[in-house]
N, C-alpha and C positions, 0 to 999 in steps of 0.2 A: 485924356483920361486922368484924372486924379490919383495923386499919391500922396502917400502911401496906401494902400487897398485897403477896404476895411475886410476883417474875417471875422466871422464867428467860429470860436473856440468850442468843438464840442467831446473834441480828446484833449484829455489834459496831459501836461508833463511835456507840451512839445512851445518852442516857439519859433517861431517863421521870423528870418530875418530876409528885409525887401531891399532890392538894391537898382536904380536906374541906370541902364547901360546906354549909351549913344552908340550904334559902330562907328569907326572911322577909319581914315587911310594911314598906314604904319608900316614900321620894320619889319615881315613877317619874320626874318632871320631872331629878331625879339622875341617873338612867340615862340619861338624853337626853342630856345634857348631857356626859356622858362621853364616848357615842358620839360624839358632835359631833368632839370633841377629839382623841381617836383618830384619825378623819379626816382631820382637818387636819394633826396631825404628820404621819401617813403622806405627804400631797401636799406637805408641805411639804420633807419629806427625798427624797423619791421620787418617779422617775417610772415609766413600764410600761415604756418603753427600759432601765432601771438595773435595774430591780428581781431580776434574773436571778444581777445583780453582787455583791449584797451580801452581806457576809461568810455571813449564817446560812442565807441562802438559798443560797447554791451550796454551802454545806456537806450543807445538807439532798440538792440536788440529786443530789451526789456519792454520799451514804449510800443512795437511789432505786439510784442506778445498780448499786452493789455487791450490790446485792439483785437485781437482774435486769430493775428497771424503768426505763422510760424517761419522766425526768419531764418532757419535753415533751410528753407522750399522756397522762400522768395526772399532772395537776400538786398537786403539795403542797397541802394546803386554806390553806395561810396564803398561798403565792402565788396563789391561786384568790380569795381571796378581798381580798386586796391588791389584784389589777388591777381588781375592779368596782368599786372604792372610789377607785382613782388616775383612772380613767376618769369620775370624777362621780358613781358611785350612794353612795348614804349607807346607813352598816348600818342594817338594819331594826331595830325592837323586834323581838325573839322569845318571848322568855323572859328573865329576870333573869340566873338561871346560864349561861345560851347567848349575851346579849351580854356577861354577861365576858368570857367564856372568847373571846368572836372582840376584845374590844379587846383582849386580854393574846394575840392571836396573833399582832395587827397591829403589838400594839410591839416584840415579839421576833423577830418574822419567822419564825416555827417555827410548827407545826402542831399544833392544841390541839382537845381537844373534853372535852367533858361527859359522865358515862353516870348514868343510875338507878340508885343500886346494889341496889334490888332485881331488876335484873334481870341481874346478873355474880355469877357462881359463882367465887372463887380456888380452885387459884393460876391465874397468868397464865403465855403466855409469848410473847415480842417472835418471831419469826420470818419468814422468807417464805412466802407463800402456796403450796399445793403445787398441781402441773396437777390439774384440774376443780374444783377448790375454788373455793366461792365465799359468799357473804352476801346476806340482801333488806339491800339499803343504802335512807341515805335519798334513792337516787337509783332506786330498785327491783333487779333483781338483780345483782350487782357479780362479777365475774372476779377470782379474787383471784391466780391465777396469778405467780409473780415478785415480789408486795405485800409491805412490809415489813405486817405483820399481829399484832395482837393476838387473843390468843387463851385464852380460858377453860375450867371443865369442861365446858360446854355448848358449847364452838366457838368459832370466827371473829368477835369483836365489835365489830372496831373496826382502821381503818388509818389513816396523815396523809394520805389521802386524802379519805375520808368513812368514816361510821359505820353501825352496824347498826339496824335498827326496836329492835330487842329493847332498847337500851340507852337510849331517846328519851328526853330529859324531860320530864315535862307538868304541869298544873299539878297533878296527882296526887301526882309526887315529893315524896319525906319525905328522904331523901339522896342527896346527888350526890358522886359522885367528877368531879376533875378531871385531865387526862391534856395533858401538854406534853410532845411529841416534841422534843428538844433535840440538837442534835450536841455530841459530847463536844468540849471543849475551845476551843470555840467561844459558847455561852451557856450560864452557869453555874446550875444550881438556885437559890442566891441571889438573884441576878437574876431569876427567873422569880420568888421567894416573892416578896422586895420589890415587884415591878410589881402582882403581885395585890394586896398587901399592900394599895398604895396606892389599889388601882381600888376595892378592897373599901371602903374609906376614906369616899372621893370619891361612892359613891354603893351606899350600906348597904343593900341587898335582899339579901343571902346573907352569914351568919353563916360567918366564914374559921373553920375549925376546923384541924386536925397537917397540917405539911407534910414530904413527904418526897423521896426520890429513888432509882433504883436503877438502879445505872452500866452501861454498858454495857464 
């Protein structure tokens, strides 16, 4: 499959940075150790009170709202998953690709997720959910109504909220796409490459392959 994806833009103010993952064989004690850190920077800058404030996150909040949703009832998965973390829980191991993608959501504050790409059909396109539309998410069946939403030839696979089964990745996956919801003009594609760049660095289980972006 060709990369970078193409998308059609049809919410504006958002840009999708693309990033190729390989897994591979690594230190998992690295990955630990990242997670750790991640952690800590997050409590260290942040609390649950703040977290609402900060530039990428009210940006994110703001682009929720123009969409039709309300992200205090369906929170951004990077602030969803920032407050279990500002609260005391420590990210779990999940998968290699899965806790990058949650430490490089935790330091940007933007909402990130991972897909198999054998299981996404391009092209893509960023849109809101239409009424009864909806996804088996990995929280079972999702309302997509209002959702900023990505969407493939096969459908609905993915929002910064949570993601579709179909896209999971297990340790099955042979390539992963990676997907960072970003507000325009607020956290730049660079910054999202460099941050992976680094994480990828720091603790080598997934081979960084072309990174890209497509504006909103």
């Amino acid at each position: 499959m060709s990369f970078p994806p193409v998308v059609d833009h049809e919410l504006e103010g958002w840009v999708l940075f693309w990033a190729e993952l390989a897994p591979q064989a690594g230190p998992p004690e690295a990955l630990a150790e990242v997670r750790r850190e991640a952690a800590a920077r997050a409590r260290a800058a942040l609390t649950v009170e703040k977290l609402a404030a900060h530039p990428a996150a009210a940006a994110v909040r703001k682009l929720f709202r123009a969409a039709g949703c309300d992200p205090t009832r369906y929170r951004p998965s990077a602030e969803a998953l920032l407050r279990r973390v500002l609260k005391g829980d420590e990210l779990p191991a999940i998968d290699p690709s899965v806790d990058l993608n949650n430490c490089l959501s935790m330091e940007l504050v933007v909402p990130a997720c991972v897909m198999d790409v054998g299981g996404i059909t391009p092209p893509f396109t960023l849109r809101a959910g239409r009424p009864g539309e909806s996804m088996t998410s990995m929280r079972g069946p999702f309302d997509l109504a209002a959702k900023p939403t990505l969407v493939d030839a096969a459908g609905p696979f993915g929002t910064p909220i949570t993601d579709s089964e179909r896209v999971k990745v297990t340790a099955a996956t042979t390539g992963v796409w990676l997907v960072a919801y970003l507000p325009a003009g607020v956290v730049t594609p660079d910054e999202a490459a460099g941050c992976l760049r680094r994480l990828v660095e720091r603790a080598p289980l997934a081979r960084l392959g072309a990174t890209a972006h497509t504006p909103g």
